[in-house]
Each structure stands twice: as structure tokens, then as C-alpha cells.
C-alpha positions as CSV (number, residue, x, y, z in Angstrom):
1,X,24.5,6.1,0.7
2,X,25.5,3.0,0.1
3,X,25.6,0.6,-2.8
4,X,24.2,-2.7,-4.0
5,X,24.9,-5.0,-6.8
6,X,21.4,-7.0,-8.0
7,X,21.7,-9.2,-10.9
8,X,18.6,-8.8,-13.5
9,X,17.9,-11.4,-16.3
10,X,17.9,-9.3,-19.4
11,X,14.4,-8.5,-20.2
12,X,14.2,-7.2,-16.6
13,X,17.3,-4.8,-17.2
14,X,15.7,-3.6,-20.5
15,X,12.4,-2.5,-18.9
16,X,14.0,-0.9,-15.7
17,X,16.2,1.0,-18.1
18,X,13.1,1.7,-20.0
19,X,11.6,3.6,-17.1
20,X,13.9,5.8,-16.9
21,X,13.2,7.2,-20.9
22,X,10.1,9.3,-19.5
23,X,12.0,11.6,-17.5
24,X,9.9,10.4,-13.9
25,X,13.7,8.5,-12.8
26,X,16.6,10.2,-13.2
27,X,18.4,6.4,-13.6
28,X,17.7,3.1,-13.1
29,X,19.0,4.0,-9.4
30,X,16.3,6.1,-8.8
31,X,13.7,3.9,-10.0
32,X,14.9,0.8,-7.9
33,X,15.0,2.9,-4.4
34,X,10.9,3.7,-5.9
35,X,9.9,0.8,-6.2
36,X,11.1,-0.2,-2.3
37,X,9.4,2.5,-0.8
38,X,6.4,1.9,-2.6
39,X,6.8,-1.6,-1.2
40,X,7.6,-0.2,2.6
41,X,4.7,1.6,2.7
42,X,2.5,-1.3,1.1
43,X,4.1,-3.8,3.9
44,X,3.3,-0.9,6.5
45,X,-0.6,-0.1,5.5
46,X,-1.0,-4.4,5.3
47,X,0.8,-4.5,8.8
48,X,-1.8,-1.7,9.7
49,X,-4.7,-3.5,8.1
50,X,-3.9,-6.6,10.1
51,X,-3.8,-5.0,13.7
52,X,-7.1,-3.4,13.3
53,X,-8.1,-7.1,12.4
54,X,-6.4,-8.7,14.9
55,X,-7.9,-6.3,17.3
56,X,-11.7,-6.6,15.8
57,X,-11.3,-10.5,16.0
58,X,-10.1,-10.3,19.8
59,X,-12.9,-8.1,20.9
60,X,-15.4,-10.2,20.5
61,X,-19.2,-10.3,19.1
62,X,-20.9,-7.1,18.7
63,X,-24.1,-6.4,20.0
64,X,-25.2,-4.1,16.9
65,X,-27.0,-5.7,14.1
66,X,-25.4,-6.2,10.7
67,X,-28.3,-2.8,9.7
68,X,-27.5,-0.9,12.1
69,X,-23.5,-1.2,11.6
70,X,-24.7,-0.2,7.8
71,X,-26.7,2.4,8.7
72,X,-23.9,3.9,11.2
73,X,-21.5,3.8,8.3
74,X,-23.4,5.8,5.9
75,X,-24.0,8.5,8.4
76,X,-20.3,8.9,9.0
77,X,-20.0,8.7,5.3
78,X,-22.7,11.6,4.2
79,X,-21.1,13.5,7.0
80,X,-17.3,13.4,5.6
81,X,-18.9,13.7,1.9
82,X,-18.6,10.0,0.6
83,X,-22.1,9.3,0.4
């Protein structure tokens, strides 16, 4: 592993020191490398989110009307238990 200096204003320091009181981080260390993961995977389910966009946009106008798209959704949604 490898290391990195960041500089924090002070109020920043105090409160990533502070999560570390609970007992989820082991150190401030710990915490840091948590909070950029969470922000790798939020980057990578946004990327996600905008190919299935891109590829909605790019496939042109749908023949279905705005009902039946609804009713469709439902369906698949009583049938996986979200209804």
C-alpha cells in the first residue's frame, strides 16, 4: 500500500477523526479509503445509468404507448414482488 499526504482545514480533521470514535473505522485511514470506494462505485452505477440512457435515446421512438409501457412494468413488478 502506498501513502498519501491530504491537507484538511481543521473542522474537516476534527470530524474525520470523529468517525473513527464509533468503532465502524479503525482510523482516520480507514475511513478515507471508505469514503473512495463509496465514491467508485457511485461514479460506476452513474456511468451505468448513463449507457442505458445513451442507449434508450439512440434507439429511437417506441411504438408502445406511454399505458402499455406502465402496464408492462407493473407485471414485471407483481411478478419479482414489488408491486
Amino acid at each position: 500500500m502506498t501513502t498519501m499526504n491530504i491537507s484538511l482545514p481543521a473542522q474537516m480533521k476534527s470530524w474525520a477523526e470523529s468517525r473513527t470514535k464509533n468503532g465502524r473505522y479503525g482510523n482516520v485511514s480507514d475511513y478515507v479509503r471508505d469514503l473512495i470506494r463509496r465514491d467508485q462505485q457511485r461514479a460506476e452505477a452513474i456511468a451505468e445509468l448513463q449507457s442505458l440512457v445513451d442507449k434508450a435515446v439512440t434507439s429511437g421512438i417506441g411504438e408502445k404507448s406511454f399505458d402499455q409501457i406502465i402496464e408492462e412494468a407493473a407485471a414485471g413488478a407483481d411478478g419479482r414482488g414489488l408491486a
